[in-house]
C-alpha positions as CSV (number, residue, x, y, z in Angstrom):
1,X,-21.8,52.2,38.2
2,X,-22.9,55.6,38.4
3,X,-26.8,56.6,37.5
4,X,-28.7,58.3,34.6
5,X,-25.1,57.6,32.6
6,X,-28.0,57.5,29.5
7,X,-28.5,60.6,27.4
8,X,-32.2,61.0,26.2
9,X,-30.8,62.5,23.1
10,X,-28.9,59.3,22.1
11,X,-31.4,56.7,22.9
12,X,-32.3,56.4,19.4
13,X,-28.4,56.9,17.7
14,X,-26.0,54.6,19.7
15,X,-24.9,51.6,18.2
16,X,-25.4,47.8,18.4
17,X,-24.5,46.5,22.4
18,X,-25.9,47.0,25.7
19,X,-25.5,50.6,27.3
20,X,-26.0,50.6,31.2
21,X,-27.3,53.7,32.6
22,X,-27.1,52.6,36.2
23,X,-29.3,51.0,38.8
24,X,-29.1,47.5,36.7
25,X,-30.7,49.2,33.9
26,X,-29.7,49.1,30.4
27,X,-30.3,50.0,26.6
28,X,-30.4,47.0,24.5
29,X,-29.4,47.9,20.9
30,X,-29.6,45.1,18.5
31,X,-28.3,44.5,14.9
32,X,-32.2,44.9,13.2
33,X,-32.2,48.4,15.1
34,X,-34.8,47.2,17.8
35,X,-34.1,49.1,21.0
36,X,-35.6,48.0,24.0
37,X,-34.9,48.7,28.0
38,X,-33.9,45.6,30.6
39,X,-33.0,45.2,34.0
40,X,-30.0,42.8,34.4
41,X,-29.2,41.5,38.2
42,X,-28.2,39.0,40.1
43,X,-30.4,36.7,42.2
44,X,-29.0,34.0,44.3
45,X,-25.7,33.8,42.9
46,X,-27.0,33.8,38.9
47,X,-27.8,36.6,36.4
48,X,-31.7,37.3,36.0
49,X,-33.0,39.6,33.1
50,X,-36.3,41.4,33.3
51,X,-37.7,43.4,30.0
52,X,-38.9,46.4,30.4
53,X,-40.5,47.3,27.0
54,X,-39.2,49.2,23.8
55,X,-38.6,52.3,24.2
56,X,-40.9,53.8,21.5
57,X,-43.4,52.4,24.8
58,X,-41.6,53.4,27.4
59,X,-39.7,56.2,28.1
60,X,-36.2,56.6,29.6
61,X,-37.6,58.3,32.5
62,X,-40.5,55.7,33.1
63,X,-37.4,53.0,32.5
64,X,-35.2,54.6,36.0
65,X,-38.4,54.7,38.1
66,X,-39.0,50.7,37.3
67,X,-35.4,50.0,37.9
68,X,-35.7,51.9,41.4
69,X,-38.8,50.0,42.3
70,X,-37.0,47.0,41.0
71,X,-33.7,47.5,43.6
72,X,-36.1,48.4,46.1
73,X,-37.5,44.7,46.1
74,X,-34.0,43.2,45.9
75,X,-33.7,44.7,49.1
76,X,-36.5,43.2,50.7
77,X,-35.0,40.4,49.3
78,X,-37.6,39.6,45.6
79,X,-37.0,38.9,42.9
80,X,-38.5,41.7,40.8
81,X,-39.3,39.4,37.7
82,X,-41.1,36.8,40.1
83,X,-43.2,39.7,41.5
84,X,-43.8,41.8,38.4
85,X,-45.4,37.5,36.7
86,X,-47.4,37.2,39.9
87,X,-48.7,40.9,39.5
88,X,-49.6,40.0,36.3
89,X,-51.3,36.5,37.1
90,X,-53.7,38.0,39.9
91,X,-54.5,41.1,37.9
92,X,-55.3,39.2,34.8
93,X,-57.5,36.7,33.7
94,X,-54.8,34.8,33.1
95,X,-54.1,32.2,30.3
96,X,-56.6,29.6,29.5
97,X,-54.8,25.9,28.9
98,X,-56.6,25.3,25.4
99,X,-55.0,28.4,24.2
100,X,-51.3,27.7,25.5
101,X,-51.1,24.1,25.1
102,X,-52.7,24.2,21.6
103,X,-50.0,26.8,20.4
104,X,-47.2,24.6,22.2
105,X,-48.5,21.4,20.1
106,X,-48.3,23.4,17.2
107,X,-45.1,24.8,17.7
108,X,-43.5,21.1,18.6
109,X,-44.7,19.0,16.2
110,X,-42.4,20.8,13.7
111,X,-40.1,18.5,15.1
112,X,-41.8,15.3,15.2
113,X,-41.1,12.8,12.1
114,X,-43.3,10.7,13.4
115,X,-46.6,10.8,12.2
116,X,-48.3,8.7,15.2
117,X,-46.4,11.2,17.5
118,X,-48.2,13.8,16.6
119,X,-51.7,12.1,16.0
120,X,-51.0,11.2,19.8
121,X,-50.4,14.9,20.7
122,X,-53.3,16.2,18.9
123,X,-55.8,13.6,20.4
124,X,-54.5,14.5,24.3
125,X,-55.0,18.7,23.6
126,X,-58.0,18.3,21.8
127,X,-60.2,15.6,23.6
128,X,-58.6,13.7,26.3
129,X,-57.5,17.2,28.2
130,X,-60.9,19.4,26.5
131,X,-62.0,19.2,31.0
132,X,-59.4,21.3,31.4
133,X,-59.8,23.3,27.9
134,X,-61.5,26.5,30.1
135,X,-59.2,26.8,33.1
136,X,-56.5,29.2,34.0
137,X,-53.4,27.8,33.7
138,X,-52.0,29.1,37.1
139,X,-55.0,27.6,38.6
140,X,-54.1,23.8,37.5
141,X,-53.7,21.5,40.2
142,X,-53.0,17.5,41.4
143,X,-57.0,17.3,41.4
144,X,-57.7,18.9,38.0
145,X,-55.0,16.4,36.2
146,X,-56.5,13.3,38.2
147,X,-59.5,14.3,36.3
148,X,-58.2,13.9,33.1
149,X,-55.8,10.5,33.8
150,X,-57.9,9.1,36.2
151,X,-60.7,7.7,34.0
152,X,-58.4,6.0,31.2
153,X,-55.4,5.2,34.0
154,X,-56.7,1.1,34.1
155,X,-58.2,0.4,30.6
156,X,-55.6,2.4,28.7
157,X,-52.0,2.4,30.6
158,X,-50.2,3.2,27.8
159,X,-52.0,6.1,26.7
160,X,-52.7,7.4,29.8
161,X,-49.0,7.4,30.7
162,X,-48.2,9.0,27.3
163,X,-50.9,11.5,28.5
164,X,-49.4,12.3,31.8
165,X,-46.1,13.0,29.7
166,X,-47.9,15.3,27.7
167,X,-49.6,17.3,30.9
168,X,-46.6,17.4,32.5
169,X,-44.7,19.2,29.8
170,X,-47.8,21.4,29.0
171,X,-47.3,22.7,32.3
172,X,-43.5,23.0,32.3
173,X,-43.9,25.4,29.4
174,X,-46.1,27.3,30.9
175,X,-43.9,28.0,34.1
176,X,-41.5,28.6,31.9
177,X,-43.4,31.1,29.8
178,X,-44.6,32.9,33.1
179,X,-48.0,31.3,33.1
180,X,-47.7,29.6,36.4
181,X,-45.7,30.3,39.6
182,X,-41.9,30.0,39.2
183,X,-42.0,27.8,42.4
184,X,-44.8,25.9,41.9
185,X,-44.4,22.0,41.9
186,X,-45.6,20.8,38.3
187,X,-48.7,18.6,39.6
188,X,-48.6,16.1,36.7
189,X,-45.0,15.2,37.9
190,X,-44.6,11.7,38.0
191,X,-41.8,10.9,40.9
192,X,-42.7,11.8,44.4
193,X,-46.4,12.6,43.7
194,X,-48.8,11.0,41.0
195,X,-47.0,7.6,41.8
196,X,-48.6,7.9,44.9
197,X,-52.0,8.7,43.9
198,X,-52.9,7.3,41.0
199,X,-52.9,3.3,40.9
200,X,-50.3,0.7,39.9
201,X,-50.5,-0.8,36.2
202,X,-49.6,-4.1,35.4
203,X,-46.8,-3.1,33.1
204,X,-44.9,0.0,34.7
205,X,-42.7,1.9,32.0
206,X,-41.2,0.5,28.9
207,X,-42.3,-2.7,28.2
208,X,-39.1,-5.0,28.2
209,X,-38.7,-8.0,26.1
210,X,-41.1,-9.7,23.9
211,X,-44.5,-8.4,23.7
212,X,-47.1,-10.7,25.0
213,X,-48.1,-12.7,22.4
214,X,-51.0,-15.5,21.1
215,X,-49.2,-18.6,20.9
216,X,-49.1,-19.2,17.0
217,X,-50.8,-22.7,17.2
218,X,-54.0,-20.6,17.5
219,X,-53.2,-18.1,15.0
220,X,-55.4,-20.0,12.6
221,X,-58.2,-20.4,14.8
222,X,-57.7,-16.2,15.6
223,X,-57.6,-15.3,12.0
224,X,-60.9,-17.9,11.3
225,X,-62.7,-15.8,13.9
226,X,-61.0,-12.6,12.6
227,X,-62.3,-12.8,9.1
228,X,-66.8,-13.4,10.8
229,X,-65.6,-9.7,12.0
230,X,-67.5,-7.1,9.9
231,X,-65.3,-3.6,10.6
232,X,-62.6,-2.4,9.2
233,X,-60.3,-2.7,12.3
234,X,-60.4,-6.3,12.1
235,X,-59.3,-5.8,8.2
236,X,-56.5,-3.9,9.4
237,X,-55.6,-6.6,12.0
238,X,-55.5,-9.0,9.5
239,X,-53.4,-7.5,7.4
240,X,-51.1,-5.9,10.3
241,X,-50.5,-9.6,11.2
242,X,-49.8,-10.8,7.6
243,X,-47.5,-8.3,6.8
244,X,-45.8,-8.1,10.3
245,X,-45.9,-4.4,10.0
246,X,-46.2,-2.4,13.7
247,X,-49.0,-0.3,14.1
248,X,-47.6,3.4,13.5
249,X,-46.7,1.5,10.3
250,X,-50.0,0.2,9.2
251,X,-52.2,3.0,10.0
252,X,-50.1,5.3,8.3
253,X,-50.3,2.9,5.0
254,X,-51.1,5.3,1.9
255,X,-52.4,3.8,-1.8
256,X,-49.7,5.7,-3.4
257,X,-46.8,3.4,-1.4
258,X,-48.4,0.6,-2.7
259,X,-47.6,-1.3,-5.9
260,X,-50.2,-3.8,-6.7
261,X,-48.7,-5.1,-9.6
262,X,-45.6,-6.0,-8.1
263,X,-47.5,-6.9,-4.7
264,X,-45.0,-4.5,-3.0
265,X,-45.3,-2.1,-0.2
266,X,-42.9,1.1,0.3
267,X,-42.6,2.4,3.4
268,X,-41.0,5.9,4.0
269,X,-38.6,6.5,5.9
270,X,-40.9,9.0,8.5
271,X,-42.7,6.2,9.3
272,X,-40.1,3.6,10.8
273,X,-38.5,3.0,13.6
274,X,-35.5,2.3,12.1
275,X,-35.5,5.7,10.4
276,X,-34.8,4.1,6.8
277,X,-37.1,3.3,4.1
278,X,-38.3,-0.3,3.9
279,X,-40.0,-2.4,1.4
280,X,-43.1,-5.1,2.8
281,X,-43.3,-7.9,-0.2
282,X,-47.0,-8.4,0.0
283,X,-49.0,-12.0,0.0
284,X,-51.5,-13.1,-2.4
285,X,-54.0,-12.7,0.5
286,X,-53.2,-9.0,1.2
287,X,-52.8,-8.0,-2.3
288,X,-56.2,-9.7,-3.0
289,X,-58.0,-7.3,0.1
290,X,-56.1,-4.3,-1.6
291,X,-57.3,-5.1,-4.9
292,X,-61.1,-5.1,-3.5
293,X,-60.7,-2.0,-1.2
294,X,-59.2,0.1,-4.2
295,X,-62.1,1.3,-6.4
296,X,-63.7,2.7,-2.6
297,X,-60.7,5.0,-2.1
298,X,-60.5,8.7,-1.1
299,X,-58.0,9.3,-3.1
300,X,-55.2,7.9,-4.6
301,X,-52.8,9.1,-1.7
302,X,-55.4,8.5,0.6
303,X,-54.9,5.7,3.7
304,X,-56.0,2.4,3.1
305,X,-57.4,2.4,6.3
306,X,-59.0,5.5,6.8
307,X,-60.4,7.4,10.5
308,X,-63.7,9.0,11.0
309,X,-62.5,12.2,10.0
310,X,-61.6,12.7,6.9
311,X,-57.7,12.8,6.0
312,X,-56.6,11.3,9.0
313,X,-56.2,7.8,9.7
314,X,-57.8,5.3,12.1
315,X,-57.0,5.3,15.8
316,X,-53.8,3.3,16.9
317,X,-56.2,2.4,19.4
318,X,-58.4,0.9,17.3
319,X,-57.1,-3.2,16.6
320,X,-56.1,-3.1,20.8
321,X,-60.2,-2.2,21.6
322,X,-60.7,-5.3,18.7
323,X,-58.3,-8.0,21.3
324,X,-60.5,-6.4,24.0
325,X,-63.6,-6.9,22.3
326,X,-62.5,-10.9,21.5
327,X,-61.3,-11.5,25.1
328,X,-57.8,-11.2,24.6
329,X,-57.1,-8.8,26.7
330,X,-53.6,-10.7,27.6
331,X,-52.0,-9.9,23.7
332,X,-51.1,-6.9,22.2
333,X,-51.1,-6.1,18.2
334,X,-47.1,-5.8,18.6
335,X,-47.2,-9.3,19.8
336,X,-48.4,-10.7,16.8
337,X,-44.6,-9.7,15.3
338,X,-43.3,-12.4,18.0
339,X,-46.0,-15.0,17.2
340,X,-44.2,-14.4,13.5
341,X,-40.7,-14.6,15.1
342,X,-41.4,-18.0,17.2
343,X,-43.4,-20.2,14.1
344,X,-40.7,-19.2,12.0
345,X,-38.1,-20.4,14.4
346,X,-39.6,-23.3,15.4
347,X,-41.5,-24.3,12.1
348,X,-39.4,-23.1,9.5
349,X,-35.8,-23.5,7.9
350,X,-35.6,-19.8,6.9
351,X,-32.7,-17.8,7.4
352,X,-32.9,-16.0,11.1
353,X,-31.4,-12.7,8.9
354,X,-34.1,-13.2,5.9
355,X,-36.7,-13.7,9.1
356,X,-35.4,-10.3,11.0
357,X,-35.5,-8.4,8.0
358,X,-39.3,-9.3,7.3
359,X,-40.3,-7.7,10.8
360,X,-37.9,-4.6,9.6
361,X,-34.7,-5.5,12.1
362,X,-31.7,-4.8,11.1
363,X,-28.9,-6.5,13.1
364,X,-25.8,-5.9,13.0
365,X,-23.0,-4.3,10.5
366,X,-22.7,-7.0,8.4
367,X,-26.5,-7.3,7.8
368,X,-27.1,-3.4,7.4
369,X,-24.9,-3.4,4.2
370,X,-26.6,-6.6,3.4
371,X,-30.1,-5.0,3.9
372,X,-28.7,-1.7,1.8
373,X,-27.7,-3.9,-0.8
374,X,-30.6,-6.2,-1.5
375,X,-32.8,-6.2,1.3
376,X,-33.3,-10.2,1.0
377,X,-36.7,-9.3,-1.0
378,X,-37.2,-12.8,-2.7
379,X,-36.1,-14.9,0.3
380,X,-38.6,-12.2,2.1
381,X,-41.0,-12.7,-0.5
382,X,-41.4,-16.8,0.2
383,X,-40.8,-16.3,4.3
384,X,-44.8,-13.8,3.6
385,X,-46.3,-16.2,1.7
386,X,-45.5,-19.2,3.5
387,X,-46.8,-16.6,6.8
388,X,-50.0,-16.0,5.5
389,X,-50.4,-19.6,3.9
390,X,-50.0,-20.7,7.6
391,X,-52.1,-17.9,9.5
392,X,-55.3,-18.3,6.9
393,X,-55.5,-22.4,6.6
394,X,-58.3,-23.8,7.8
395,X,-58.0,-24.8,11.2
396,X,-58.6,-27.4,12.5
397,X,-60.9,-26.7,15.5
398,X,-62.8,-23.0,16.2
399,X,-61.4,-21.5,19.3
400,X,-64.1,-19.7,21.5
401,X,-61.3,-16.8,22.9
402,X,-63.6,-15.4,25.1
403,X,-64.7,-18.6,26.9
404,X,-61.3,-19.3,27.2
405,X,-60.5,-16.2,28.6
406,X,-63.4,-16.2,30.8
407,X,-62.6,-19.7,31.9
């Protein structure tokens, strides 16, 4: 292509398109009437484009001598875009991570339904990464994100690992954005490096399989030790385990979902991990803590379970620190769904389908037009109160968990 093919006088006049002038330069036209000036050239067998500015900031002339300076380091064999971000990063300050991650959070979590998701992403930017809140993201490396995962890495796996997920896409971005060398190895990858340097966990990945679980012989004896609790994480315990409900589920409970009349509890759709709305028939036990809890509401679509700050919920972390706290650091708060699953099998005559549906499972074609239809709510409605008849009788010896545990 021949050079300086671009007439001054018709930068501002020619039509939609691209107009090359030579020297991989061109005039980008675009429908809204923005004109702007970019390099377009090929590195390594694929198409790179470079900006160069508008060109009510940059002049034609100014445009040539960038695209000359631009072949010039082709030659030498670099890529101009590369060198022109590097420029950038050591004459600059550079971009702190607070500022770039927090903008990426709030750009993301336009697409998250899930309300935990983003509670999770929020927590990590704003507290769990705040050592890294004042540094350059360029200057990021395998020692600054140990200091972040390190501390929780043991007592928190999960959340650490969720953390690590967070860092390491945090970082992509900002590669991606120009923020941090094009080359550079992303030091809160996983494979091939933090594997190596942070310790092993006892469960690696996805959890497969039941959750482990209290054995439901001593649910009574738990739930007997549960109510001498005073806080109101061991409230929500309770009545995560007598309504079966997960824990994105039960933090995110609102008054207005619940009916106390008809002891029924409507969960949105946003909320479940079967992405459909579901209905919780309530026992005389749970309905009886609502009824109490009710006059010393926020606000009527306030959660029942409120966090220290106001309009946000309490920490999903907070009933897994309460099992800590009671030595049962061998059970999760998901397990309590299969302590539900195995007394009913075992100790009931319910129907497996009216028992699937209480923990929100829907299996199957046949029983997803069933669940559509009717949802099983009166067989569901006998399967909860038989539960929490079960889990609140007296039992019939106290259980010292953290004896046992010790022992």
């Amino acid at each position: 292509m021949k050079v300086n093919q671009l007439n001054p006088k018709q930068i501002d006049t020619l039509p939609a398109g691209m107009h090359g002038d030579g020297n991989n330069l061109y005039l980008v036209v675009k429908a809204s009437g923005s004109r702007s000036y970019m390099l377009r050239y090929s590195w390594r067998g694929r198409m790179q484009k470079m900006g160069l500015g508008a060109t009510s900031k940059i002049k034609l002339a100014e445009a040539r001598n960038a695209a000359i300076d631009a072949n010039r380091l082709l030659i030498k064999g670099i890529n101009p875009r590369d060198h022109r971000d590097e420029k950038r990063r050591s004459e600059g300050n550079g971009v702190l991570f607070y500022d770039f991650a927090e903008d990426l959070r709030l750009k993301r979590e336009k697409g998250f339904k899930n309300k935990a998701h983003k509670a999770k992403w929020k927590y990590n930017v704003h507290t769990r990464f705040k050592p890294l809140h004042q540094k350059r993201l360029d200057l990021i490396d395998s020692a600054a994100v140990l200091t972040v995962l390190e501390p929780d890495w043991l007592r928190f796996p999960i959340a650490a690992k969720d953390a690590r997920q967070h860092l390491e896409v945090i970082l992509s971005a900002a590669t991606a954005a120009g923020h941090r060398k094009p080359d550079a190895a992303n030091p809160a990858r996983w494979k091939g490096h933090l594997e190596h340097l942070l310790p092993k966990t006892r469960r690696k990945g996805k959890v497969r399989g039941p959750h482990p679980s209290l054995p439901y012989e001593d649910l009574p004896a738990f739930m007997h030790a549960l109510a001498a609790a005073d806080s109101m994480s061991a409230r929500m315990l309770e009545n995560t385990i007598l309504t079966c409900a997960r824990t994105n589920e039960i933090i995110n409970m609102r008054w207005l979902d619940i009916d106390l009349d008809r002891a029924l509890w409507r969960l949105p759709r946003e909320i479940m991990k079967m992405d459909r709305d579901h209905i919780v028939p309530l026992s005389r036990p749970v309905v009886t803590f609502l009824r109490a809890a009710y006059p010393a509401r926020f606000s009527d679509d306030g959660f029942v379970f409120p966090g220290r700050e106001r309009g946000q919920p309490m920490s999903n972390m907070a009933m897994l620190e309460l099992l800590k706290d009671e030595g049962l650091t061998d059970i999760t708060v998901h397990g309590f769904r299969s302590t539900f699953k195995t007394w009913c099998d075992e100790e009931t005559n319910f129907s497996n389908q009216a028992v699937e549906f209480c923990i929100a499972h829907v299996p199957g074609d046949e029983a997803e037009k069933a669940y559509r239809r009717r949802s099983m709510l009166a067989k569901r409605k006998q399967i909860m109160e038989a539960w929490a008849a079960f889990a609140t009788k007296r039992p019939a010896k106290a259980i010292d968990f953290k004896a046992r545990r010790a022992a």
